[in-house]
PATOR-552063 format. One record per residue (C-alpha): residue number from 0; x, y, z. Coordinates in nm, 2 decimals, m for minus. Each point is the difference from the previous one (the first is absolute). Example, Ala and Ser with C-alpha at 12.3 -4.5 7.8 and 13.67 -1.06 7.14 Angstrom:
2
> i_east_north_up
> 0_1.23_m0.45_0.78
> 1_0.14_0.34_m0.07
//
This chain:
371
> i_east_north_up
> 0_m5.81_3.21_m1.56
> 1_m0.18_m0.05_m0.35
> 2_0.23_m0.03_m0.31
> 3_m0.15_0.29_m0.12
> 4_0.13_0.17_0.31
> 5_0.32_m0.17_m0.01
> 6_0.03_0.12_m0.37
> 7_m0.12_0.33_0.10
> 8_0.28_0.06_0.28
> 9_0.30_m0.17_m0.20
> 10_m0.04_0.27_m0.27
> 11_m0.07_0.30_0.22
> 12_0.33_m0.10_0.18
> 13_0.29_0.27_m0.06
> 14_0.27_m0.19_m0.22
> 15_0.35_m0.05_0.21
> 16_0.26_0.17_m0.07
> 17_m0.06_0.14_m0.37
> 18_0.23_0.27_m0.09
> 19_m0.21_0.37_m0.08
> 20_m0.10_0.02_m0.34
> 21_m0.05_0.34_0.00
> 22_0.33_0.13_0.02
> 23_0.26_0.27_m0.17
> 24_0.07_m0.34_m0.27
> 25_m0.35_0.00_m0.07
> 26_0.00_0.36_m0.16
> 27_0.30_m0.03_m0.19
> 28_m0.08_m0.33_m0.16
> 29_m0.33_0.17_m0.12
> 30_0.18_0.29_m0.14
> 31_0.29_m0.21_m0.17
> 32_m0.29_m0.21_m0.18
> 33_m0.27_0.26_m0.05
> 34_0.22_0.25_m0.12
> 35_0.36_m0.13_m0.09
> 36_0.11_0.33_m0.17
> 37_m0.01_0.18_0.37
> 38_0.18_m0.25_0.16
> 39_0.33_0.16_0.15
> 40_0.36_m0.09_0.10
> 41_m0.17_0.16_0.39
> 42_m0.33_m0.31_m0.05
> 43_0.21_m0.26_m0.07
> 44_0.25_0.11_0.30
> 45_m0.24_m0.02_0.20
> 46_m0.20_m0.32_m0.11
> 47_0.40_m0.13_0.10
> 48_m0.01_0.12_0.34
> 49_m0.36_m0.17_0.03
> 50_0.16_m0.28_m0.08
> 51_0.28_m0.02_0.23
> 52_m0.16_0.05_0.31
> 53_m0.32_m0.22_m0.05
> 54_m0.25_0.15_m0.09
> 55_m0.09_m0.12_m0.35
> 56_m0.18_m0.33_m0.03
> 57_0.14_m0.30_m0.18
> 58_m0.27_0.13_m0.27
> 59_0.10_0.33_m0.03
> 60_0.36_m0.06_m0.02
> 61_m0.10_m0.24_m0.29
> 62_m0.22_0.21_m0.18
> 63_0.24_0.31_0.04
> 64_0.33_m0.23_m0.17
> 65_m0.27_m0.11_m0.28
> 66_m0.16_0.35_m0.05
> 67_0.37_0.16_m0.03
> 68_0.07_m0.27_m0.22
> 69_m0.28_0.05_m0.25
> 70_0.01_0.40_0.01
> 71_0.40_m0.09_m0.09
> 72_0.07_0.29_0.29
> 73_0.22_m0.26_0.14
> 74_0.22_0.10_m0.31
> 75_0.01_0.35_0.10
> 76_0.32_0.13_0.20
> 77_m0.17_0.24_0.21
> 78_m0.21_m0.29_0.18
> 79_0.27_m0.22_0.00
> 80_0.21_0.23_0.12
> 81_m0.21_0.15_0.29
> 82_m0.14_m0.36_0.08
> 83_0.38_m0.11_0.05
> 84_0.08_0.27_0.21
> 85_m0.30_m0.10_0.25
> 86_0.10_m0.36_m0.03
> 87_0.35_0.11_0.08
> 88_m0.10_0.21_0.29
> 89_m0.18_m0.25_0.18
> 90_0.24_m0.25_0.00
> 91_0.23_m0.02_0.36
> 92_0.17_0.32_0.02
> 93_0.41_m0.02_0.01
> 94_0.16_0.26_0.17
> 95_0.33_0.18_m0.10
> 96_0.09_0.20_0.32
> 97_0.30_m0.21_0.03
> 98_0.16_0.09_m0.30
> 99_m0.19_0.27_m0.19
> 100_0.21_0.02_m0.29
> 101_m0.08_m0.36_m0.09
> 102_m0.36_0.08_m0.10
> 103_0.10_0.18_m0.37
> 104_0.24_m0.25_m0.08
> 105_m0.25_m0.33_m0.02
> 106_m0.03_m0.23_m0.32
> 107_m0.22_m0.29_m0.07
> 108_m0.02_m0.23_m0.26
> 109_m0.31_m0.20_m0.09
> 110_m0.20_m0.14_m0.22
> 111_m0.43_m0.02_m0.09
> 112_0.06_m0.38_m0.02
> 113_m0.21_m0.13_m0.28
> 114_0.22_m0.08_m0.30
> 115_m0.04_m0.38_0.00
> 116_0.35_m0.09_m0.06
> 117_0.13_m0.10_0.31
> 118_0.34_0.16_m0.03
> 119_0.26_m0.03_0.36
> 120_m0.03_0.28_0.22
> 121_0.22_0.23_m0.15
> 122_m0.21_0.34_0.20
> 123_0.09_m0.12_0.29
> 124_0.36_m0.15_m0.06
> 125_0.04_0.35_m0.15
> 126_m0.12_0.20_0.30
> 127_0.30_m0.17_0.16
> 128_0.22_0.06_m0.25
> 129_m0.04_0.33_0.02
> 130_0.00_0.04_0.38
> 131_0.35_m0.18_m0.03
> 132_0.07_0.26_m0.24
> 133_m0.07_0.30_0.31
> 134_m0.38_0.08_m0.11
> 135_m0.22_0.02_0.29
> 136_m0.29_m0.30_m0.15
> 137_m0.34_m0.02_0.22
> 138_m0.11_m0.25_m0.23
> 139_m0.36_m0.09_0.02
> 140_m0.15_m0.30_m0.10
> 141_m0.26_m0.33_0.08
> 142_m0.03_m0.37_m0.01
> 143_m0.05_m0.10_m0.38
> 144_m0.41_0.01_m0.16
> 145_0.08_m0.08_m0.36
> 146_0.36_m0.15_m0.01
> 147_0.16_m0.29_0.16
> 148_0.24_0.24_0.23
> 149_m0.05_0.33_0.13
> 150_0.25_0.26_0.17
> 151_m0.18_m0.11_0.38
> 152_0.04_m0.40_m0.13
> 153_0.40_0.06_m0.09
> 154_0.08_0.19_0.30
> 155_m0.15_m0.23_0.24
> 156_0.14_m0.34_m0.14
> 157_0.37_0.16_0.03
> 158_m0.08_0.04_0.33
> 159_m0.13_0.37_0.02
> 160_m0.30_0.03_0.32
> 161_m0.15_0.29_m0.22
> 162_m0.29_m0.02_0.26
> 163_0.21_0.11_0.25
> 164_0.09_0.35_m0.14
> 165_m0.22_0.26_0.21
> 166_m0.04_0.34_m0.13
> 167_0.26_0.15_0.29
> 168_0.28_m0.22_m0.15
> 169_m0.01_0.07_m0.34
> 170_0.17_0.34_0.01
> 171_0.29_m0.13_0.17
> 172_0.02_m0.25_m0.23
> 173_0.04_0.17_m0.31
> 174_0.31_0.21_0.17
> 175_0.14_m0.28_0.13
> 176_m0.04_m0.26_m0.32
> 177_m0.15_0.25_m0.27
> 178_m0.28_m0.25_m0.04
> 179_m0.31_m0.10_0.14
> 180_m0.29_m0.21_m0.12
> 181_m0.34_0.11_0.12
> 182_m0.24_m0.27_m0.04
> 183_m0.30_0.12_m0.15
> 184_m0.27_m0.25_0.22
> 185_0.19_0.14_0.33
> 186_m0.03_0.40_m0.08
> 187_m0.32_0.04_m0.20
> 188_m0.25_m0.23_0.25
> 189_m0.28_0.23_m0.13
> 190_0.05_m0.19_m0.33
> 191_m0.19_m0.32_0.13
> 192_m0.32_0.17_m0.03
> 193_0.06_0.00_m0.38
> 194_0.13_m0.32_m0.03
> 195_m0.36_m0.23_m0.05
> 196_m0.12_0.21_m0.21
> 197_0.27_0.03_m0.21
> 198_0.03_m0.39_m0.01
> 199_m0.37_m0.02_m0.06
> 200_m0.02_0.24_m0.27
> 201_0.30_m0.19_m0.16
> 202_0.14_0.29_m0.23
> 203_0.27_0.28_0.03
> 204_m0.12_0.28_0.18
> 205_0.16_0.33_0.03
> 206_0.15_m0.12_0.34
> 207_0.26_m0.22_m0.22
> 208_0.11_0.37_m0.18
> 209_0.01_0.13_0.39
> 210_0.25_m0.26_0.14
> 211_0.28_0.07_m0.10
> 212_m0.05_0.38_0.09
> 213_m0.08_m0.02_0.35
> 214_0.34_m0.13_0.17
> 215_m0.11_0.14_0.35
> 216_0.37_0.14_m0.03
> 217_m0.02_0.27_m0.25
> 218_0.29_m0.02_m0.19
> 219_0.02_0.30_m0.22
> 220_0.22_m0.20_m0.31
> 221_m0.21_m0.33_m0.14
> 222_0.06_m0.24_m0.31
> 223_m0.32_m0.18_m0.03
> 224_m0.06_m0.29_m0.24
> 225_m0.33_m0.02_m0.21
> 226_m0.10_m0.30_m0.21
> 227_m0.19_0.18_m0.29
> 228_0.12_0.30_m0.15
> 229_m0.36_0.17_0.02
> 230_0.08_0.06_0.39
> 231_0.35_0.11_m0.07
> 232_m0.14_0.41_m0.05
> 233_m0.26_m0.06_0.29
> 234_0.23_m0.10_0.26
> 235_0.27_0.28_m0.06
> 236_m0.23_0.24_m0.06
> 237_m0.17_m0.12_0.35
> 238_0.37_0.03_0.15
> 239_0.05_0.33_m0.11
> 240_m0.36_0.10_0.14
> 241_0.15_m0.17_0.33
> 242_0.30_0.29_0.00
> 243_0.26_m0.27_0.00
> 244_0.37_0.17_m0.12
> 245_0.05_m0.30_m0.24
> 246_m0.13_m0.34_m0.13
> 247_0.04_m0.23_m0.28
> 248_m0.28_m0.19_m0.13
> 249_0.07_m0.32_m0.20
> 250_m0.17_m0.23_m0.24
> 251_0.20_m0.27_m0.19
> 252_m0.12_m0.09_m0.34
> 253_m0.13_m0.32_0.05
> 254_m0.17_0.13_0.29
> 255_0.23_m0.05_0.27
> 256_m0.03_0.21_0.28
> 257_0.36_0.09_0.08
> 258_0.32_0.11_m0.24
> 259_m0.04_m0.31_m0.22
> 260_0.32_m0.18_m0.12
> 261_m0.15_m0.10_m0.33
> 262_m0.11_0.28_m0.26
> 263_m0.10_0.35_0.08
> 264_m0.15_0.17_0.31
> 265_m0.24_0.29_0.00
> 266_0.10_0.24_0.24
> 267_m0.18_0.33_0.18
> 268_0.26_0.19_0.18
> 269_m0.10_0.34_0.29
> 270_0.27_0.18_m0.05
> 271_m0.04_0.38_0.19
> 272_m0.35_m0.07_m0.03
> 273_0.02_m0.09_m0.38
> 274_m0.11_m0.30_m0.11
> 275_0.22_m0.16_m0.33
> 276_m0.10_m0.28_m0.17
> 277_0.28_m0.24_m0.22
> 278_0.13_m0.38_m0.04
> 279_0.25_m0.12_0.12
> 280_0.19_m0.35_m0.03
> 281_0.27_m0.22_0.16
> 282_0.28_0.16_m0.25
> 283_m0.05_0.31_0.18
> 284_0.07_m0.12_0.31
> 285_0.31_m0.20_m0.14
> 286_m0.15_m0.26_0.08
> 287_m0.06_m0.32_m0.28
> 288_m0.37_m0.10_m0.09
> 289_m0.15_m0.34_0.14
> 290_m0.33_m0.18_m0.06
> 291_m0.26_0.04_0.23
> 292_0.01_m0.39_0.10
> 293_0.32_0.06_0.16
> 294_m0.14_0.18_0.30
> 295_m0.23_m0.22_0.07
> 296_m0.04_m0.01_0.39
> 297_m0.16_m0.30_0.17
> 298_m0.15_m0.02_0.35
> 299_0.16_0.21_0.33
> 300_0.19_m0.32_0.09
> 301_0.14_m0.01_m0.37
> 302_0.01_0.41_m0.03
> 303_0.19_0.06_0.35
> 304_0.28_m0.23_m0.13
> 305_0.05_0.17_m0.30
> 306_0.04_0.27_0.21
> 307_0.23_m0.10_0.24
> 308_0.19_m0.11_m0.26
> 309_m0.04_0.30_m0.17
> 310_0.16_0.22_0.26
> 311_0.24_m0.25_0.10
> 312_0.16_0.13_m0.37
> 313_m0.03_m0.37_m0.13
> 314_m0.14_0.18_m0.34
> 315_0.22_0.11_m0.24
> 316_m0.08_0.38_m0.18
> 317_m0.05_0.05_m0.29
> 318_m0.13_m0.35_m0.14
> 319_m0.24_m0.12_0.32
> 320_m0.36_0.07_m0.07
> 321_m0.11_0.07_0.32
> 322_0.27_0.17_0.10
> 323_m0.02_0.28_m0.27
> 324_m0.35_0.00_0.04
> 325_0.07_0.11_0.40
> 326_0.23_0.25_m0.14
> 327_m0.25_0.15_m0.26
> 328_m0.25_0.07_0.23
> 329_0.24_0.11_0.32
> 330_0.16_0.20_m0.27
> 331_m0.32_0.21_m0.06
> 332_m0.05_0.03_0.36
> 333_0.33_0.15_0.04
> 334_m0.04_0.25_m0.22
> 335_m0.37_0.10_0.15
> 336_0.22_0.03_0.31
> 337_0.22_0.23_m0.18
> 338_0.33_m0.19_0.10
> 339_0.07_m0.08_m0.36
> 340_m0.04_0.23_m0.33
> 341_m0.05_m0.26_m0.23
> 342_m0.11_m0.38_m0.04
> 343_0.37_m0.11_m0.09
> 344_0.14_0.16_0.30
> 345_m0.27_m0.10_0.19
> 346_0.03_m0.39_m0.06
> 347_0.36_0.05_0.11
> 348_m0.08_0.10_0.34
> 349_m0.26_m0.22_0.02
> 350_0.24_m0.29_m0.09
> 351_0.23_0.12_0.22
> 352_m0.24_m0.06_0.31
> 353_m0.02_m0.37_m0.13
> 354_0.35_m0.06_m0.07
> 355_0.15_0.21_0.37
> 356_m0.26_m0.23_0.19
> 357_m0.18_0.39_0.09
> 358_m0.34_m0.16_m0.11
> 359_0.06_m0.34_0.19
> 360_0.04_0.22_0.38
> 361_m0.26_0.15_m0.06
> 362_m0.27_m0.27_m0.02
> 363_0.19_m0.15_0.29
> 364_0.05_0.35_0.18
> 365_m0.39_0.00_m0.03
> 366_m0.06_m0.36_0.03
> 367_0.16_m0.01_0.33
> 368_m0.14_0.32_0.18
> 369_m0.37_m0.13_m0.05
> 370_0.00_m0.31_0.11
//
């Protein structure tokens, strides 16, 4: 055979497995950048659902996070909300035949990560707080991308198998405990097709808004924590559009994204599906002030010591940093939940989990049953 028939034949080959271009992700990517002002909660659903079960290229996934990006439609509550609920409803279903009545009484409490400061885990430390406290907690979370110690990283190094918790167990879980943690990697595996070109676009997309609102759990009560105050109206607004019965959405300041201890923290409460906006501080929880540097976390080996120690009541309240900044944060979560009326009351219960040893049983309740 010539080289010119060699040549010839190697380009008339048919490529090997090459994903269809011309597909449903196609159209909508044309539409979002050809005509941005027409581009609807229903397109950007559906550009989700693409997603999640393959059939958008590595390219178009790209160009559809950049194109949202530019238009600023990532910004917009309608898309994020709708794009969240898709996310959401593709992760691994979780049924509640067992014990139906669970389903309307879920919290979570999590964070968009992102803040730089590299504060202890207080989200998670406050989910079981809470749960210690009688709140039913499916508390969603990953291994840490921009801080030294995630919720996934804690949890494991205190001995948690989080990879071992199957959709099937985590109903009976939550009414045996009242907390679960569903790890993110484990109950949205559509996610991987995002992940390279997310890492190789190298910005936030509107997948870090959509996170924290996809717990595969539903819980209809949420405090989520947001590092800049410009995605403080999105996310509750996007909450509300979700039809949960009530959130909190917080900002600290200095751009922490949980109840800060230091300062003021912008808060967006859905309340009866009103949203209210105010500040709030550490004085209104009771609670003294302390700088941020005194909640420093470290890494999971570091973190799930403080921990431990933490709910083995070695901290004394009020006067420990981290401990007040547990109780802060469990304290909102609480009244989410609707156990407590107000942040003072609310830090009581919530110190009362610590101090009876409630919140200690049940990491080792849950500890225990999934290993």
């Amino acid at each position: 055979m010539s080289q010119q028939q060699a040549t010839a034949t190697t380009t008339n080959e048919k490529p090997q497995n090459v994903p269809a271009f011309k597909s449903n992700m196609q159209k909508i990517l044309k539409k979002l950048v050809l005509d941005p002002e027409a581009f609807t909660a229903e397109d950007a659903a559906s550009a989700t659902k693409e997603i999640m079960e393959g059939r958008a290229t590595h390219a178009q996934i790209g160009s559809y996070l950049t194109a949202l990006k530019l238009t600023k439609l990532d910004r917009n509550p309608a898309i994020v909300a709708s794009s969240a609920l898709e996310m959401r409803d593709h992760g691994l279903p979780i049924s509640f035949a067992e014990y139906p009545e669970l389903q309307d009484q879920l919290v979570d409490i999590v964070g968009t990560g992102g803040d730089g400061h590299d504060t202890f885990n207080v989200s998670t430390t406050a989910a079981i707080v809470a749960a210690g406290a009688g709140v039913k907690v499916a508390k969603h979370g990953n291994r840490a991308s921009s801080s030294a110690c995630g919720s996934a990283d804690i949890l494991e190094k205190i001995g948690c198998r989080i990879d071992n918790v199957r959709p099937e167990q985590v109903v009976p879980l939550l009414h045996k405990h009242n907390f679960c943690f569903l790890f993110a990697q484990t109950y949205h595996p559509a996610m991987k097709q995002t992940s390279q070109p997310r890492r190789e676009l190298g910005i936030p997309s509107i997948f870090n808004i959509m996170g924290p609102l996809s717990n595969p759990a539903k819980p209809r009560r949420v405090v989520v924590g947001v590092h800049s105050r410009q995605l403080g109206a999105l996310m509750i607004e996007s909450l509300k559009l979700m039809g949960l019965i009530s959130g909190m959405v917080v900002c600290g300041a200095n751009g922490l994204d949980e109840i800060s201890p230091e300062g003021e923290t912008h808060v967006w409460k859905l309340i009866k599906g009103e949203i209210i906006e105010e500040t709030i501080s550490p004085a209104q929880f009771g609670l003294p002030s302390h700088p941020l540097t005194s909640v420093k976390g470290g890494g999971p080996q570091e973190n799930a010591q403080i921990l431990e120690d933490l709910l083995n009541n070695k901290f004394q309240s009020p006067g420990h940093p981290i401990l007040d900044f547990v109780l802060l944060n469990a304290a909102a979560l609480l009244v989410v939940d609707g156990k407590a009326d107000n942040f003072e009351a609310a830090v009581e219960i919530a110190r009362d989990s610590v101090v009876s040893g409630k919140a200690r049983a049940v990491l080792e309740g849950f500890r225990k049953d999934i290993q």
